[in-house]
C-alpha positions in Angstrom: 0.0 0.0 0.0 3.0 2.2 0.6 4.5 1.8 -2.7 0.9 2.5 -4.1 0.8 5.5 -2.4 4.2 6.3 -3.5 3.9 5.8 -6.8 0.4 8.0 -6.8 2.2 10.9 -5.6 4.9 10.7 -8.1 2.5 10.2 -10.6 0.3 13.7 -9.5 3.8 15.1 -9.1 4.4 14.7 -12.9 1.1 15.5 -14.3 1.8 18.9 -11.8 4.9 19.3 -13.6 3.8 18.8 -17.0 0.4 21.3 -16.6 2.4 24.1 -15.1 5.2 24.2 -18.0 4.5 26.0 -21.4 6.2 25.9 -25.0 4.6 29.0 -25.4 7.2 31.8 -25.6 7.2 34.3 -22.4 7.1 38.4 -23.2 9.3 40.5 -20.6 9.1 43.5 -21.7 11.6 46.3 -20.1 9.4 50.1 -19.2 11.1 53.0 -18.6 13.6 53.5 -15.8 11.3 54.4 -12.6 13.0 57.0 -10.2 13.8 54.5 -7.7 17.4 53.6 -6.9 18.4 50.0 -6.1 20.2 50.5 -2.7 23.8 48.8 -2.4 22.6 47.6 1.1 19.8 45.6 -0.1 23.1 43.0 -1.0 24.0 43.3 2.8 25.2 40.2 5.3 24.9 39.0 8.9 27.4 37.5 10.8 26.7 36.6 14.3 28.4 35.0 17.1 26.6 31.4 16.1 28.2 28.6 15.2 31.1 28.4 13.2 29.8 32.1 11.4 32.7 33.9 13.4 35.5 31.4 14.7 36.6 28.9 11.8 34.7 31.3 9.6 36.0 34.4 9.4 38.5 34.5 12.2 40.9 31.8 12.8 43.4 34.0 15.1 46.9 35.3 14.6 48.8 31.8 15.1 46.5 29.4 12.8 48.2 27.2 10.4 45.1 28.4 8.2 46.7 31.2 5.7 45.5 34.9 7.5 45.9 38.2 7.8 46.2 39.3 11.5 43.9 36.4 12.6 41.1 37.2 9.8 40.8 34.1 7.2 42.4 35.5 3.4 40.5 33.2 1.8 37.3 34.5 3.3 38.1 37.7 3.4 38.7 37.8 -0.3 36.3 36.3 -1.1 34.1 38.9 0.6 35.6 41.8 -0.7 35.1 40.2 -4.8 31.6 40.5 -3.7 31.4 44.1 -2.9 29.7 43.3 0.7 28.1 46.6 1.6 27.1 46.2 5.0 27.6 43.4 8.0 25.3 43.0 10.6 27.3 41.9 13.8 27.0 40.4 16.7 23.4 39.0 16.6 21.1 38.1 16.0 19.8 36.4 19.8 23.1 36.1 20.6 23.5 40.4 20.8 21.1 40.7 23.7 23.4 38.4 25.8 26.1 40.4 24.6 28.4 43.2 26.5 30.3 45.0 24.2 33.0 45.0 27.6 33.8 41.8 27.6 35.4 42.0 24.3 38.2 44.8 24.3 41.1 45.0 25.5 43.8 42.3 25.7 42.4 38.6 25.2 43.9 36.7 27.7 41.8 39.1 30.2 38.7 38.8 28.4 35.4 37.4 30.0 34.7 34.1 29.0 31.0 33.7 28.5 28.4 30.4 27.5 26.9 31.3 24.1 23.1 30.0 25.6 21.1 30.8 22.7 23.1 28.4 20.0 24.4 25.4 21.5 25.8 26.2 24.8 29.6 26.5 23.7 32.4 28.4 25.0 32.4 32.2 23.6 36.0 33.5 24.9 35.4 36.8 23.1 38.5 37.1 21.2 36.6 38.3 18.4 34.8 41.5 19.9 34.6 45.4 18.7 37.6 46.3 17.1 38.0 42.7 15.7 34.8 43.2 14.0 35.2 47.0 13.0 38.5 46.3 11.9 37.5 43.4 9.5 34.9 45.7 8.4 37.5 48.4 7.1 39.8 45.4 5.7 36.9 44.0 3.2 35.5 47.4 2.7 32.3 47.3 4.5 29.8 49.5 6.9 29.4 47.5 10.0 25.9 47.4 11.7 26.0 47.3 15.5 23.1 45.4 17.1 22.8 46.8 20.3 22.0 44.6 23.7 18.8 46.0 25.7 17.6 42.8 26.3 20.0 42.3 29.1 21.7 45.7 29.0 21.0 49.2 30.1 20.9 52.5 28.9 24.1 53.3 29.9 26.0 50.3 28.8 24.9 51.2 25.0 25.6 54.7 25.2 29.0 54.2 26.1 29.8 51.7 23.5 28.2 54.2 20.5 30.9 56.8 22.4 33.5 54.5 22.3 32.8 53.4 18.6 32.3 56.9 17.1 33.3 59.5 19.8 36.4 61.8 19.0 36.5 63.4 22.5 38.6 63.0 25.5 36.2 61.3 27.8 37.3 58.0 29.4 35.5 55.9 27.6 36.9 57.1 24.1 41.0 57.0 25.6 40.1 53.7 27.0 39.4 52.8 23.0 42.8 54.6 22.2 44.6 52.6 25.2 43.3 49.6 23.2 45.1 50.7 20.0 42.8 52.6 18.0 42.9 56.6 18.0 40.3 57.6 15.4 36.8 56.6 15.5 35.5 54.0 13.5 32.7 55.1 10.8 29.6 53.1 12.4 26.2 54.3 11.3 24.1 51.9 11.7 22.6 50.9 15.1 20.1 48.8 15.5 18.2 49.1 19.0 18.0 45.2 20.1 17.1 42.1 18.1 13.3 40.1 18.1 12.5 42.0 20.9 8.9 40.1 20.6 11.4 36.9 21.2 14.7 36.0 22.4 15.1 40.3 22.7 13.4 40.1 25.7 9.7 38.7 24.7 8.2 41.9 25.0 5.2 44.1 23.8 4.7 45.9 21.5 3.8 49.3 23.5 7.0 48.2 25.7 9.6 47.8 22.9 8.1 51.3 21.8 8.5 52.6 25.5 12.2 51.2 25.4 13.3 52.4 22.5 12.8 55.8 22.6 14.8 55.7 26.1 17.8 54.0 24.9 17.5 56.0 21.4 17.7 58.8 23.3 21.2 57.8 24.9 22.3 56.7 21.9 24.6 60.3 20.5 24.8 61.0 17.2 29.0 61.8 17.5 29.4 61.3 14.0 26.2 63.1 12.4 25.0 60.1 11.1 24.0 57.4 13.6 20.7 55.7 12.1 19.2 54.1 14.4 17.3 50.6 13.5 13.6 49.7 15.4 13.0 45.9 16.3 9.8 44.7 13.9 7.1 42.2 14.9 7.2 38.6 14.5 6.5 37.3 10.8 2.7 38.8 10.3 2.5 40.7 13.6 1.0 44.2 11.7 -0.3 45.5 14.8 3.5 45.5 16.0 3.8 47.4 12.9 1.0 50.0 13.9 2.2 50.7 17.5 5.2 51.0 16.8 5.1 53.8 13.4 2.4 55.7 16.4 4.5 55.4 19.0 8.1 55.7 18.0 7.5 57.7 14.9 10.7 59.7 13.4 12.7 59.1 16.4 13.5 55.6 14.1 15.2 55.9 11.1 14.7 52.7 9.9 12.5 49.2 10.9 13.3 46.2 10.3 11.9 42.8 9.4 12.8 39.7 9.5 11.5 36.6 7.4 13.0 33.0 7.2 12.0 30.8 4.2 11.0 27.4 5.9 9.4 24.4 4.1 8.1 22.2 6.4 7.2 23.8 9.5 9.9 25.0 12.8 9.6 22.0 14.6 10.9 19.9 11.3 12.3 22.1 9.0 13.3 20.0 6.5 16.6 18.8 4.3 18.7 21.4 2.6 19.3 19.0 0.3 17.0 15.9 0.2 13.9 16.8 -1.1 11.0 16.2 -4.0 9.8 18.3 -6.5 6.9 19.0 -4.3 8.7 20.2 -1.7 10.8 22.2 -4.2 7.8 24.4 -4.6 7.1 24.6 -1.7 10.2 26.6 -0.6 9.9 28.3 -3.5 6.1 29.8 -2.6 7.4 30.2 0.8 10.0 32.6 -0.1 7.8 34.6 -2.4 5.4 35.2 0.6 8.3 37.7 1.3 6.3 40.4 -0.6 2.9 40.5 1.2 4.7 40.9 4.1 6.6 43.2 3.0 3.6 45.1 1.0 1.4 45.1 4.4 4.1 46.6 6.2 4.6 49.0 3.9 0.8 50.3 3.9 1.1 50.7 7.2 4.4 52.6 7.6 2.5 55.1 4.6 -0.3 55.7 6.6 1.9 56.9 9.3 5.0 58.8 7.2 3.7 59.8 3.7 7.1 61.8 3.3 9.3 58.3 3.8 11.2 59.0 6.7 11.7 55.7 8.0 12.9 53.2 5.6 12.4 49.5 5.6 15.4 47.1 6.8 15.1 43.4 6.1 18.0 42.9 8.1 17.4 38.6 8.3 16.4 36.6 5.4 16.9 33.5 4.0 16.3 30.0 3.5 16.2 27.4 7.3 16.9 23.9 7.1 17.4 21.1 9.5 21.4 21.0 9.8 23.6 19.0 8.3 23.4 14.8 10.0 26.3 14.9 12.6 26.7 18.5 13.2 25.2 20.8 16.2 21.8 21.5 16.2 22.8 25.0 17.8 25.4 26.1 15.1 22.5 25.6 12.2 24.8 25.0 9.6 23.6 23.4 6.8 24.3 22.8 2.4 23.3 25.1 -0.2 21.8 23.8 -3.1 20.7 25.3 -6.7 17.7 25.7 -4.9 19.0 28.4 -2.7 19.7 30.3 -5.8 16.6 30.7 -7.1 15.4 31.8 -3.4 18.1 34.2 -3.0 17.3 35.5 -7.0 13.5 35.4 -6.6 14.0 37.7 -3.3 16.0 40.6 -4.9 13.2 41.0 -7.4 11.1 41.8 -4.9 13.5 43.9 -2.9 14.4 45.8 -6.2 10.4 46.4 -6.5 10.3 47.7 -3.1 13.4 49.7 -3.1 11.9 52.6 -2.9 11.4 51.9 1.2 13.9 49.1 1.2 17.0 50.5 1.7 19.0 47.1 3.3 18.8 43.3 3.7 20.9 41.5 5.3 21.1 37.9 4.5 21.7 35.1 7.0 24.7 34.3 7.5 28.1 35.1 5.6 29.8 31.7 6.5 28.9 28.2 8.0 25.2 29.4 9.1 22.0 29.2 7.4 21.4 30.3 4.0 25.7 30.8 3.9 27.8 32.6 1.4 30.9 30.5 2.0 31.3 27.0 4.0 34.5 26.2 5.0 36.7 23.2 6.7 40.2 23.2 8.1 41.9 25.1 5.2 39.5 24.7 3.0 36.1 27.1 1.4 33.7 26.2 -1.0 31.1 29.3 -2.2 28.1 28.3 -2.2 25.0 28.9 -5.0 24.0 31.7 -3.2 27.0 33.3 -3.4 27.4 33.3 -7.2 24.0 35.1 -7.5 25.2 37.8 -5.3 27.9 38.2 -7.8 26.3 38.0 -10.6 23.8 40.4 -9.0 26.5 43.4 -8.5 25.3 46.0 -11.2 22.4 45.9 -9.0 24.1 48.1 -6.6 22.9 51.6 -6.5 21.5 51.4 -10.0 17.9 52.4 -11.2 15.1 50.3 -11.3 13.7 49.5 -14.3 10.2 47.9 -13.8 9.2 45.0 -16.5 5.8 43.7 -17.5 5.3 39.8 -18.2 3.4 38.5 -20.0 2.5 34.5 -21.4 3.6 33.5 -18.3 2.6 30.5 -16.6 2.5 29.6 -12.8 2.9 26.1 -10.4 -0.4 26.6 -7.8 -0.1 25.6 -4.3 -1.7 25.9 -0.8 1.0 28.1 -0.1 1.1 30.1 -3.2 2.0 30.9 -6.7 5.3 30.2 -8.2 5.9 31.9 -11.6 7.7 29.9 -14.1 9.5 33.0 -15.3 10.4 35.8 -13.0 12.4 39.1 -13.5 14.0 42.1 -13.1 16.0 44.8 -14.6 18.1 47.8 -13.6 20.1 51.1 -15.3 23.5 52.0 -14.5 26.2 53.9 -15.8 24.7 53.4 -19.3 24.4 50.1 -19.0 21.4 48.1 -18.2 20.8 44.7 -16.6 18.2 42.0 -17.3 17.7 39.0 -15.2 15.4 36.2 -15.9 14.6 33.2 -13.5 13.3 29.9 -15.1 11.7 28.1 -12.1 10.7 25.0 -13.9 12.7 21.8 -12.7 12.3 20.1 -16.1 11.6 22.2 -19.3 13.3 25.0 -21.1 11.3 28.6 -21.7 11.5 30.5 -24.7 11.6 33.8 -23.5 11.4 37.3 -25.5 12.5 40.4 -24.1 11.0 43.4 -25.5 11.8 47.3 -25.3 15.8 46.3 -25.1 17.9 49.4 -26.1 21.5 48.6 -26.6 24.1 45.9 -27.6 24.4 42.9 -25.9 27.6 42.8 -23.6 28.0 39.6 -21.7 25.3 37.1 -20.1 25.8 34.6 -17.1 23.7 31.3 -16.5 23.8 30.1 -12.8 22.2 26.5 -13.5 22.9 22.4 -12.3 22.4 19.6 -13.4 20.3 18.7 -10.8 18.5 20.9 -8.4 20.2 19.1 -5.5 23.6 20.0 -6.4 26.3 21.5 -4.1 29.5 23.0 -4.1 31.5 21.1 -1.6 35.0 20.9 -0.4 36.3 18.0 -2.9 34.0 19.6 -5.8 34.2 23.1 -5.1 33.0 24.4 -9.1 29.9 22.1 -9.8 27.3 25.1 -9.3 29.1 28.1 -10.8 27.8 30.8 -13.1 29.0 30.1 -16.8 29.1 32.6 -20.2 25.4 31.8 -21.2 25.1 31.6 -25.4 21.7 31.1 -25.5 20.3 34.4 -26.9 19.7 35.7 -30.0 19.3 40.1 -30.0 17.2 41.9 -33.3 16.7 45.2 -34.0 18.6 47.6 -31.7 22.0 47.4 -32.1 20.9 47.5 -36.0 19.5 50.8 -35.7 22.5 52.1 -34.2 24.6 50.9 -36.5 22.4 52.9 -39.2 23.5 55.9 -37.4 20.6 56.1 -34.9 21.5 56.9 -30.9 21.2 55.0 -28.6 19.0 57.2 -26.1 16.7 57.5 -29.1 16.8 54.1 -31.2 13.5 52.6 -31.3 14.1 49.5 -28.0 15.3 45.9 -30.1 14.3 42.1 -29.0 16.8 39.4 -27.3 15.3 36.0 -27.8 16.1 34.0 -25.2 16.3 30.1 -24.2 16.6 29.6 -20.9 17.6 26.1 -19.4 15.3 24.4 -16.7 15.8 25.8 -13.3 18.2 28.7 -14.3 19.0 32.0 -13.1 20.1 34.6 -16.2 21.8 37.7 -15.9 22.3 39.8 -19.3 24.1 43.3 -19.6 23.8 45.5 -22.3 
């Protein structure tokens, strides 16, 4: 009977596949540039002290036999900066509401040696605290964001580190930085006033959070002109959060923030990262596109309450969360990355582009060995993971203009959960150039797709694909998921008209025929 049922499912699982996929050709047709600029943060990270995400990750310490720079992994660390990281999110995440910024200055062998409760109970010896982190920050070229303790800390205790981050006076807080062996501030602007304070913040209200925050916002000094200060949202769907909040705390924000974890089972059994049918495929990929009416019922709410866009949007934890790896610590949530991943992690910058214009960061969880990962590593060895290639691919993205598209012939896989287009995509205007992106969701078919309203010559185009959707890049086969030069296009009209001596701001827009493999993430700049 179990076989029966089996071999039912697979069955509906084909006929499923085989409705929801189309020969006909898809239209994506490119409108004119909006006013809306794509911000560089939307391509931010998150490291916390979780795991293997900090130690092993990026810091292995002075006297490693792993290849670093003053403690910091090179191989990481490059890696990183070939990315263009904007902004890091550090220390937490739960783990920044047991944290005391004290602790970690000064020499090591006098630091406090703490238990990390919230992920796994293991030793945190603080060797990796503030000027570890702001350091690393200037090394890789990117803005740190502090996330503040006022879950277990006080007013006072987060005032003082702000003043000892971005302070240029002579108070005794600021020499005791200098003391440590660093005169000048750092440039830290982004502060985020506690983590899930609904949770393991502090499980608090609403009307209390709002309460708190003003206090400690108020303590908080703006030293360097620019501190911008980062509210705690609600719990995934909590909109009266929302409300009390934009009523209560108002202006005195600057940004608020949101957090949303792609799950496809449920939190008790999240499911594999990389065992799983074509069902649960789907699944995820619904899950993650539920990102935008979260996102869009937030934002109605914040417009009710600042027409003039004060307070900006931060999705500053996102991603895909999976059971961890077999063998490994259920508190350091580490887990694979598959070709899977991809498509969550391309899927979700559409809809951040579309947004943009109150979306000014995301930060995706985590940068190494953690959750949706950019890098894994092992001993003296990294592999980058699918998700990391399509935020390379993605980097034209950065502080360009959005260019909204229209689809049309499309077709859709229809679930409990949701909707998942067979083609999705989105475009952008830089520097004269412009950048297309199509997403083929489909696990088995190829999609004809024509894109219309194209001005320009074709310059280079990426596929990010596998062979199969389960693949991984791991340690012995670092390259199998890796974007490749992508030949399948064909461009009319356009470029012709240029050639006839017609400009280019001025040339009627040409057609790029495309054919996009199954499951395949394209990226074309013209």
């Amino acid at each position: 009977m179990k076989c029966a049922n089996a071999f039912f499912i697979s069955f509906c699982l084909a006929i499923l596949g085989s409705m929801t996929s189309t020969n006909a050709q898809v239209v994506v047709t490119l409108q004119p540039a909006s006013n809306q600029t794509i911000s560089a943060d939307i391509y931010g990270q998150f490291s916390e002290h979780l795991g293997r995400c900090i130690y092993d990750g990026i810091w292995v310490g002075p006297d490693s036999d792993i290849p670093n720079k003053n403690g910091y992994r090179l191989d990481v660390m490059e890696a990183l900066r070939d990315l263009q990281m904007p902004v890091l999110r550090w220390p937490g995440g739960c783990f920044a509401d047991d944290y005391h910024w004290m602790d970690g200055i000064g020499p090591k062998d006098q630091r406090t040696k703490i238990c990390n409760n919230n992920w796994g109970g293991t030793l945190e010896d603080n060797s990796f605290g503030t000027h570890e982190f702001l350091d690393f920050c200037e090394m890789v070229g990117t803005k740190p964001y502090i996330s503040g303790n006022i879950g277990s800390g006080t007013p006072e205790e987060l005032a003082k580190w702000v003043e000892y981050m971005t302070s240029n006076s002579q108070s005794t807080v600021v020499n005791m930085r200098r003391t440590n062996g660093r005169n000048e501030p750092w440039d830290v602007r982004y502060l985020g006033i506690g983590n899930e304070a609904w949770g393991c913040g502090g499980n608090m209200t609403a009307d209390y959070y709002s309460d708190l925050f003003r206090r400690y916002a108020t303590y908080t000094r703006n030293y360097n002109g620019h501190l911008y200060k980062v509210a705690c949202g609600g719990t995934t769907g909590d909109y009266g959060w929302t409300e009390i909040l934009m009523r209560k705390v108002g202006t005195m924000m600057d940004g608020y923030s949101l957090h949303y974890y792609t799950v496809p089972q449920d939190w008790n059994h999240h499911g594999s990262s990389t065992e799983f049918d074509e069902n649960e495929y789907y699944i995820t990929l619904a899950k993650a596109l539920q990102i935008e009416d979260f996102i869009a019922r937030t934002i109605e709410i914040m417009e009710r309450y600042d027409t003039a866009r004060h307070i900006d949007l931060v999705i500053d934890e996102w991603g895909t969360w999976y059971d961890v790896e077999p063998g490994t610590n259920p508190g350091h949530l580490y887990q694979q990355a598959t070709m899977r991943d991809a498509l969550v992690a391309a899927l979700s910058f559409a809809i951040f582009h579309q947004y943009s214009y109150r979306i000014t960061m995301a930060n995706i969880a985590q940068t190494v060995n953690v959750l949706q990962s950019m890098i894994l590593t092992e001993g003296n060895r990294m592999a980058l993971t699918p998700t990391y290639h399509v935020f390379k691919m993605f980097k034209g993205y950065q502080d360009a203009t959005w260019v909204p598209t229209t689809i049309e012939n499309n077709s859709y896989t229809t679930l409990s959960e949701g909707r998942v287009p067979t083609i999705a995509a989105t475009a952008s205007t830089k520097d004269g150039r412009t950048y297309i992106t199509l997403i083929n969701t489909n696990l088995k078919h190829l999609q004809s797709v024509k894109l219309q309203g194209v001005q320009g010559k074709v310059l280079s185009a990426q596929v990010l694909t596998a062979k199969d959707v389960h693949d991984t890049n791991t340690f012995d086969q670092p390259n199998e998921v890796e974007p490749k030069e992508f030949k399948g296009y064909k461009q009319k009209g356009g470029e012709a008209d240029r050639r006839k001596g017609g400009k280019a701001d001025g040339m009627k827009g040409g057609e790029v025929e495309v054919t996009m493999p199954a499951c395949s993430i394209v990226t074309i700049t013209l």
